[in-house]
BAGUSE-424806 format. One record per residue: residue in one letter; x, y, z of N, C-alpha, C, O in turn. Coordinates in steps of 0.05 Angstrom, whole numbers, plus 5000, padded with zeros to 4 digits. Layout:
N
AXYZXYZXYZXYZ...
This chain:
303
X501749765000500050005000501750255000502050374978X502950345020505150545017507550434997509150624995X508150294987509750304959507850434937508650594920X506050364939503850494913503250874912503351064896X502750814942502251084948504751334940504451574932X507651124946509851234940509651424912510051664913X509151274886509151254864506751464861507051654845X504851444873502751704869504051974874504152124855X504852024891505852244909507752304891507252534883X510152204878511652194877510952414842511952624834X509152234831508352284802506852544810507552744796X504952584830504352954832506153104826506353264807X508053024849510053254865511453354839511553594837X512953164814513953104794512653324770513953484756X510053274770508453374755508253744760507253914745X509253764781510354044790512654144792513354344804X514253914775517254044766519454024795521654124797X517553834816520353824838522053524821520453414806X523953434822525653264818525853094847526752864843X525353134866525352924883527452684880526852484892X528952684872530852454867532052384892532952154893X532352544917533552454944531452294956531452064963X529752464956526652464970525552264965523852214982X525852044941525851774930526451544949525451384965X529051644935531251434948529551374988528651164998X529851634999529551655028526351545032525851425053X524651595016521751505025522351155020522551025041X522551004995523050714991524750655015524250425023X526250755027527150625051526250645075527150515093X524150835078522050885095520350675100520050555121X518950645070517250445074517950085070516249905069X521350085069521749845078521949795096521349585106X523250045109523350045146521049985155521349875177X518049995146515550055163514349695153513549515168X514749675124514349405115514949145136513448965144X517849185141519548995163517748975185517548775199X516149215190514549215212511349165217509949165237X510649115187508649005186506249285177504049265166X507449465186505849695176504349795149505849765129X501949915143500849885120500750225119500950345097X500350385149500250635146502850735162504550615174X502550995157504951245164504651225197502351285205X506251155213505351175244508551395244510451425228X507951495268509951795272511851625289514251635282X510951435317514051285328514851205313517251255319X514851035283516651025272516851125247517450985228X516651295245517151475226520051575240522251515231X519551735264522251875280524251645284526551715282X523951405288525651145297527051125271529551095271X525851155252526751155223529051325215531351255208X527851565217529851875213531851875231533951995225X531551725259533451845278535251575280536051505302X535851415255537751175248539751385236542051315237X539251615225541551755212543151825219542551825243X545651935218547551945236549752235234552152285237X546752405227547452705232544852825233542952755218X544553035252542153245250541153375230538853455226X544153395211542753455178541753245165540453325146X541653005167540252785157537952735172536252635158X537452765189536052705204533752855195531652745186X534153135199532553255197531553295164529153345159X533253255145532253175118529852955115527752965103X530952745132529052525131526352645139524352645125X526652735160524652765176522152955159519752925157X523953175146521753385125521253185097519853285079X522252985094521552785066518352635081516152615071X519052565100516752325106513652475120511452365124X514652765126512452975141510553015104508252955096X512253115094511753185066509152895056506652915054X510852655052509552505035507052455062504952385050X506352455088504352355105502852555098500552495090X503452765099500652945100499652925073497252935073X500452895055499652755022496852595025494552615018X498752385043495952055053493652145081491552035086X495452415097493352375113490652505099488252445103X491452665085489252825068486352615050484052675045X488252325045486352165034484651985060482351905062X487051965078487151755098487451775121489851785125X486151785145486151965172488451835181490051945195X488651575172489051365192493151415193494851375211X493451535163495851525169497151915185496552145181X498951765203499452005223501752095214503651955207X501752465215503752695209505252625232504252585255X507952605225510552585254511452865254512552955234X511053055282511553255287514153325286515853175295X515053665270517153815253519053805275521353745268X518653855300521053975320522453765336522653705360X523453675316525953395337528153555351529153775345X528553355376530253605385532753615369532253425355X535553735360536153675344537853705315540153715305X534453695311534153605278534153845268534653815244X533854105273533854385256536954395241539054415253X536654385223538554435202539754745193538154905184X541954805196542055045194544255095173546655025175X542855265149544455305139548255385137549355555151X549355255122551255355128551855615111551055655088X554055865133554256115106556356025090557955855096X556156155066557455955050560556235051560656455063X562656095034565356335039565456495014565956414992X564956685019564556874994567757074987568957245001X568356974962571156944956571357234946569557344933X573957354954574957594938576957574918578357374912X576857824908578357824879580457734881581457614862X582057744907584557734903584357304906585957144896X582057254921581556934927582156794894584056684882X578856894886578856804857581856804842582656624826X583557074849585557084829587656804830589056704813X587256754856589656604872588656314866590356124864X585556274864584856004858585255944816585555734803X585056164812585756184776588456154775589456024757X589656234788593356204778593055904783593255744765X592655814809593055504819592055354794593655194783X589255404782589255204752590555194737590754984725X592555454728593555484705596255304708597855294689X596655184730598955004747598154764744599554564750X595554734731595454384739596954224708597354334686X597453964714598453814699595853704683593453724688X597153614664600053684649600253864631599353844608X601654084640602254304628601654344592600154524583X602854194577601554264548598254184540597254204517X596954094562594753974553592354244559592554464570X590754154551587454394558586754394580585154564587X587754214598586654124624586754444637584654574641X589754564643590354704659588254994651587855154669X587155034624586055234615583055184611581355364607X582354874615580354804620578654884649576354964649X580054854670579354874701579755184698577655304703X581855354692581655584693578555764680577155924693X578155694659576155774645573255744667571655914676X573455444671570355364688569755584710567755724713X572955564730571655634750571355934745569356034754X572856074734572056424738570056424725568856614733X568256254700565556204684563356274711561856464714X564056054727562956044757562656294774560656384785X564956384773565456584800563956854784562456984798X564256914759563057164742559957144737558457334738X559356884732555856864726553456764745551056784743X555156654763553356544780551656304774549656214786X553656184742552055874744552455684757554755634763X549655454766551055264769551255054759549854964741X554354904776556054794769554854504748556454344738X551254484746550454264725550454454703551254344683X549754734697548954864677551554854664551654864640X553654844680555554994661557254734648558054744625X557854454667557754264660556454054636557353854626X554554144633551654104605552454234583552254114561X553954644584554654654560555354564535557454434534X554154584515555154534492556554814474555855054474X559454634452560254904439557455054426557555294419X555154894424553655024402551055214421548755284414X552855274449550955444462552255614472551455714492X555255714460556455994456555656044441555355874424X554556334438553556474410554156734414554556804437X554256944392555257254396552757314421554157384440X550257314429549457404447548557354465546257404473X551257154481551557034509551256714512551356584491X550856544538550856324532547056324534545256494537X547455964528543855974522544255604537544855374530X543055774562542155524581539855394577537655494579X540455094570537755004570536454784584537554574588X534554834589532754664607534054524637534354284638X534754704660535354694680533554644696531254554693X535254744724533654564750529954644747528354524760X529354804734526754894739525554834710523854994704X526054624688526154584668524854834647522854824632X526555074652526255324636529655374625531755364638X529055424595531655594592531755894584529856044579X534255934586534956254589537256334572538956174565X537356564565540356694553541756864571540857054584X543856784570545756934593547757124581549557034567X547357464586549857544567551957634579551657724601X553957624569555957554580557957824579557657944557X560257974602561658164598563658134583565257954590X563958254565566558264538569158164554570858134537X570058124576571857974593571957684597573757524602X569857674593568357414592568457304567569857114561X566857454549566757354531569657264506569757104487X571757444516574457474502576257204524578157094514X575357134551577256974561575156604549576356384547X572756634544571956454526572156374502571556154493X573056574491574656544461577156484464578156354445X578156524477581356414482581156094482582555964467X578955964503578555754504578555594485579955404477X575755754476574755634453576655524429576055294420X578555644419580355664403581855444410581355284392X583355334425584255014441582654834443582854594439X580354994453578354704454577754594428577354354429X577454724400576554644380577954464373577054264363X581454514380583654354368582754064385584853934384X581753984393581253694416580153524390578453594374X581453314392580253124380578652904386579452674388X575153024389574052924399571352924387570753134376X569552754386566452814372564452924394562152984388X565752934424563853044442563653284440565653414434X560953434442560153724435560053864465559154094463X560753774498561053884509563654074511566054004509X562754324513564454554521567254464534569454424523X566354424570568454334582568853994573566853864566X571353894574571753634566575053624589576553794598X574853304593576653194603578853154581578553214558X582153024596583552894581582752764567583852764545X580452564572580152374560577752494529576852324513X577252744527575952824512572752854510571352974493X571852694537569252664537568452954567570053064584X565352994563565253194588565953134613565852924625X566853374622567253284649564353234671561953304671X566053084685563852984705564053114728566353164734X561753214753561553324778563453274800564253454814X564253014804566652864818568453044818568853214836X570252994791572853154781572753414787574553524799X570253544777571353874783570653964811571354194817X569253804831569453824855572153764865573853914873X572053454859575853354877578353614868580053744880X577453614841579553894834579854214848581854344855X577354264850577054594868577854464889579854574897X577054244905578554244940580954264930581954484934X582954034909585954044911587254394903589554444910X585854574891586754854887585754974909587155164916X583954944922583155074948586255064968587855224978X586054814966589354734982590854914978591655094993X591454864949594254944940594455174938596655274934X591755374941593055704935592355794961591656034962X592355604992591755685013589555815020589356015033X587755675009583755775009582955555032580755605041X583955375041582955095051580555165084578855015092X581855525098581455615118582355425148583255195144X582355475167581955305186580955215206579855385220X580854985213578855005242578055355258579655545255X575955385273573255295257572155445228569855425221X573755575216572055595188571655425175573155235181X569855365156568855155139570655165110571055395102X571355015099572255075078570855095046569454935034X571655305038569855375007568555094991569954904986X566155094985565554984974565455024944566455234937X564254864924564254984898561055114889560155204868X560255084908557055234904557555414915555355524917X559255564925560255784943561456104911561056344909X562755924897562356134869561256334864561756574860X557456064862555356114858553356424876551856594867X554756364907553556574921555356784920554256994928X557556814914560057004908558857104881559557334874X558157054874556957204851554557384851554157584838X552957264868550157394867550857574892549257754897X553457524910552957794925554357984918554358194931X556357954891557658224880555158384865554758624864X553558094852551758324837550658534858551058774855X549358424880547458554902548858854905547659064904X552458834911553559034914554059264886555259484887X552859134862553059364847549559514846549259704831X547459414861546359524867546259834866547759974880X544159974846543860204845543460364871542660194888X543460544880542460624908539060794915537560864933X539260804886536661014883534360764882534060574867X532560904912530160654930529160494897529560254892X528160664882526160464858528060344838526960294816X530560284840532360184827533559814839535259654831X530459804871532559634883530659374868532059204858X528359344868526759174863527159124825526758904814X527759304814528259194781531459094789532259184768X532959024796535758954797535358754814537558654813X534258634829533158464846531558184827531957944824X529758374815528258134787530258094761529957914745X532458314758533858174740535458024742536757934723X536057964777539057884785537657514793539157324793X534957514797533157344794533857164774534856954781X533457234743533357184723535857094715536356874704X537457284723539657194712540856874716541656694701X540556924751541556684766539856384759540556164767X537156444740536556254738532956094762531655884764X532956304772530856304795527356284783526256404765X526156084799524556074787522256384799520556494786X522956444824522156654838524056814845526056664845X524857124854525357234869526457124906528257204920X524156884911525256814937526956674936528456684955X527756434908529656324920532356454917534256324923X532556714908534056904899536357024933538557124935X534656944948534757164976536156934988536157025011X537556674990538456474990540956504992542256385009X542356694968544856714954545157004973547557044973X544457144984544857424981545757415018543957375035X548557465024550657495042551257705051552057835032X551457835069552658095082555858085075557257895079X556458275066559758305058560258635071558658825073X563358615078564258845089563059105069562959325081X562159115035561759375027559359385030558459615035X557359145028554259235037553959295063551859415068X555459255081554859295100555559675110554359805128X557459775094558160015086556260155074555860395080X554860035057552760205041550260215053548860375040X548560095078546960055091547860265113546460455121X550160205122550560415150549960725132548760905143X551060765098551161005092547561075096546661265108X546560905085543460925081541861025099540061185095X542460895126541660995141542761305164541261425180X544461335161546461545165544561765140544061985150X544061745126542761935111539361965118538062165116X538561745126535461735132535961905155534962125155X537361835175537661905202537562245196536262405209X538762305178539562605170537262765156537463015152X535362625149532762735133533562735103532062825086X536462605097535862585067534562395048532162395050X535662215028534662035021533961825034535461755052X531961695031530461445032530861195023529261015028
């Protein structure tokens, strides 16, 4: 019964463009856990007995918002199956802030690619290219990984069908677009029939693994790694380094904040504005431009 139900739920939620692919995995083991037990409906002792087999509060509490999600689905058909209450002790998950890199970071993590082995190959100009791709646009790391050459074009790249299965045109700063032509020009020489942009030694695209294992080993190497207790840079961390430089070119004039807000939306790929506010970090110059803001309200000038 809850295997079936699985597959219902699953085909809604789907049908609304979530991907659920964790949320899968974690419910089918739910309901093997509950199967073992003879159970036909959602009971909350073990629902929590379930979640709290994990063996972190961020798992835990993932589990815990996967199986709250799919019960209230069945209790809605079915009284019988019971919602397991949000507040484990715990289980609150808290974002982590992510490390929002400066120019001089990025510069230091770009020299370190242009270092990697083996020196005559694309590799070293390959990783250089991705990550400042990253750190300048704010994509992510599947969009830009998916490129194809035939989605550079004179007016920007042209992302298609991402996490929110919408695509977009991204245009790109003539810095950008001249350190992509550089690329481009090596990459064409590859002898290869794969049409992804970025490509491995081996000629085929690269894969998520590699350019992760790779940013930790240049994290290392250009002394980004931080130390106990800072966290160290992740590669989705680019991603928010980008959207909070845009934030800081922020016009200052009040009705300038909400159109730069929906374009910075757009840009990043957002299906709303909220998940936009996600990315957006206090940095030493916003935090400059807020004290000015108010230092002027305080004064009766602008607003």
């Amino acid at each position: 019964m809850l295997t079936t139900a699985i597959n219902r739920y699953l085909e809604l939620r789907r049908a609304l463009d979530y991907k659920l692919a964790t949320d899968e995995i974690m419910l089918r083991s739910f309901v093997r856990y509950a199967r073992d037990r003879s159970q036909t409906h959602v009971v909350s002792q073990t629902a929590l007995e379930w979640a709290d087999r994990s063996t972190t509060a961020w798992q835990r509490d993932k589990r815990t918002r996967a199986i709250i999600g799919f019960a209230r689905f069945l209790h809605a058909e079915d009284a019988r199956h019971e919602i397991p209450p949000r507040s484990l002790p715990g289980s609150a998950h808290v974002r982590p802030l992510p490390h929002i890199f400066s120019k001089q970071e990025i510069a230091r993590l770009s020299q370190a690619a242009t270092q990697l082995p083996p020196a005559s190959s694309l590799r070293p100009l390959t990783f250089h290219t991705l990550y400042n791709l990253l750190a300048v646009t704010g994509l992510r790391i599947s969009e830009a990984l998916s490129l194809l050459l035939s989605d550079v074009t004179p007016d920007g790249l042209v992302i298609r069908e991402t996490k929110f299965l919408k695509s977009r045109l991204l245009p790109l700063h003539e810095t950008t677009v001249s350190a992509l032509a550089r690329y481009l020009e090596r990459r064409q020489g590859v002898a290869t029939k794969d049409e992804h942009l970025f490509v491995s030694l081996k000629g085929t695209g690269l894969c998520y693994e590699t350019v992760s294992r790779t940013f930790r080993q240049l994290c290392d190497s250009a002394g980004l790694a931080g130390s106990p207790p800072a966290r160290r840079p992740r590669l989705h961390d680019l991603r928010h380094t980008a959207a909070v430089r845009a934030l800081e070119a922020c016009p200052h004039a009040r009705d300038q904040v909400t159109p730069h807000m929906l374009a910075l939306s757009t840009y990043l790929g957002h299906a709303s504005v909220r998940g936009t506010y996600w990315y957006l970090q206090s940095s030493s110059r916003l935090m400059q431009d807020i004290a000015g803001a108010a230092e002027a309200w305080l004064a009766g000038g602008e607003q």
